[in-house]
C-alpha positions in Angstrom: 128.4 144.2 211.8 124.9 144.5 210.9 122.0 142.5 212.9 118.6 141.3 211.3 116.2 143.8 210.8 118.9 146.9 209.5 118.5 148.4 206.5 120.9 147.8 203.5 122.3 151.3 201.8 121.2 149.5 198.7 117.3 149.3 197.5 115.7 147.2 194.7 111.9 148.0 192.7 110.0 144.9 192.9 106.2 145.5 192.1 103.9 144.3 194.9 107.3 144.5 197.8 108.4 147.2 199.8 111.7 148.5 197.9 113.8 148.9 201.2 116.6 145.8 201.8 116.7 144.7 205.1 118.9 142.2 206.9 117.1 138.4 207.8 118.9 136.2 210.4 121.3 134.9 208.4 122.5 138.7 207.6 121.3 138.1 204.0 118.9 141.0 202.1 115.9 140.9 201.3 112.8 143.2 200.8 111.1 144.5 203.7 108.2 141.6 204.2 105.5 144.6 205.7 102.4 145.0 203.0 102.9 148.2 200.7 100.6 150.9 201.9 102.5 154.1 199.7 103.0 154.1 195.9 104.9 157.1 194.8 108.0 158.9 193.7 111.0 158.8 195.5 114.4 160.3 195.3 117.5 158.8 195.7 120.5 160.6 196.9 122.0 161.4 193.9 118.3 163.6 192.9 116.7 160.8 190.5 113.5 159.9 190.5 111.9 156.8 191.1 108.6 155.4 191.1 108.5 152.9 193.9 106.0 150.7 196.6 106.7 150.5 200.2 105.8 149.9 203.4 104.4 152.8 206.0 107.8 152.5 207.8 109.7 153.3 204.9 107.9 155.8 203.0 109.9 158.6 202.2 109.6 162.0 205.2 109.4 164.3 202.0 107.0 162.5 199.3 106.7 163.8 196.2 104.4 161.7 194.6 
C-alpha cells in the first residue's frame, strides 16, 4: 500500500510542473508540487525520449539534455 509522498510508476508532461506523480494524503496522484529547476530530455524505460520539467529531486542521475 503506498503512503503520501511515493512516487507513481506512471509520469505525465505538464509544462510549468514537475512530470513525476506522487501520492497526496488521500493516496490520489498528482505532480510533484516542488518548482522545476531542470528542463531536459529524459528517457523512459523503454529508450524513448522525452522532453520534460522537473524538480531537483527528480531530475534524471544520467541527463541527456
Amino acid at each position: 500500500m503506498p503512503v503520501a509522498g511515493d512516487l507513481l510508476k506512471s509520469w505525465s508532461i505538464r509544462p510549468g510542473y514537475c512530470f513525476r506523480m506522487v501520492y497526496g494524503k488521500l493516496l490520489q496522484a498528482d505532480h510533484c508540487r516542488q518548482p522545476v529547476e531542470w528542463k531536459g530530455i529524459w528517457k523512459d524505460a523503454k529508450g524513448r525520449s522525452h522532453y520534460v520539467e522537473t524538480c531537483r529531486e527528480h531530475a534524471p542521475k544520467s541527463r541527456v539534455g
